[in-house]
N, C-alpha and C positions, 0 to 999 in steps of 0.2 A: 766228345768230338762230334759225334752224330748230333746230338742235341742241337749243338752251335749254326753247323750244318744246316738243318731244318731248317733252324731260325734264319736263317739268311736266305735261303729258298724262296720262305716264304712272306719275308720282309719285301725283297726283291720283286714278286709277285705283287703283291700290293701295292708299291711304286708304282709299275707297272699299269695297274687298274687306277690309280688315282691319275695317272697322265694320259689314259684315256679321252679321246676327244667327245660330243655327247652329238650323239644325232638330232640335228633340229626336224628331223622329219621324224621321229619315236618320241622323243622324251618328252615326258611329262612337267609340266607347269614348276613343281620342284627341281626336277633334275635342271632346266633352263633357269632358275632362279639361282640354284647353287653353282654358277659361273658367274667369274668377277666380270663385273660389267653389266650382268642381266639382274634387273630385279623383277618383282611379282608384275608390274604391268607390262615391261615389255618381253615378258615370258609367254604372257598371255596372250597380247599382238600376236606372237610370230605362233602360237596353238592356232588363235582365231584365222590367221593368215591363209593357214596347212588348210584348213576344216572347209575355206570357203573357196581355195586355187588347188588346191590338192599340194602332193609334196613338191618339195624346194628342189628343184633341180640344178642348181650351185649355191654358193654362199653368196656370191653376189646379189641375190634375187631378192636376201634381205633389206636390201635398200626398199622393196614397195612396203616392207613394214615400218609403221609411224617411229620414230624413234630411234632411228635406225641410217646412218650415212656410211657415205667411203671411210672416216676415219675411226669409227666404231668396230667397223666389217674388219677392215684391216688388225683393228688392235684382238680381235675374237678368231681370226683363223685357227689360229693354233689350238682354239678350245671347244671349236664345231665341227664337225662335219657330216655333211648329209647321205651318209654312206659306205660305202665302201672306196676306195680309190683318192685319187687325187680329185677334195670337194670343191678345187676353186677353179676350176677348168670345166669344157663343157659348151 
């Protein structure tokens, strides 16, 4: 019973981590790649983006990066955000 237990613990927990949202102001070129919807160029837009404005202060901000609209933004909230809090306000 303990065993099973664990197992579910930490099945549960890693759920968890995998619905984790990704900081576009931290993460690395992979981690922005491995969300549906980002691939390696527009991963790197919103790095290049960070590096030469500094960090994203909401999700919407992604719109000055190429590649990147309201229906885009919209379909990716669920799978970014820039911090801590609620990232699409601000």
């Amino acid at each position: 019973m303990k065993h099973i237990l664990s197992f579910l613990g930490l099945s549960l927990a890693g759920i968890q981590i995998a619905l984790a949202a990704v900081n576009i102001n931290t993460a690395s070129q992979s981690d922005l790649d491995g969300v549906k919807g980002i691939g390696p160029s527009k991963a790197q837009a919103i790095i290049d983006y960070r590096t030469k404005n500094g960090p994203f202060k909401n999700l919407d901000e992604l719109k000055n990066v190429k590649g990147f609209g309201d229906k885009s933004i919209a379909k990716l909230k669920g799978e970014l955000s820039v911090g801590g809090g609620d990232s699409s306000k601000k």
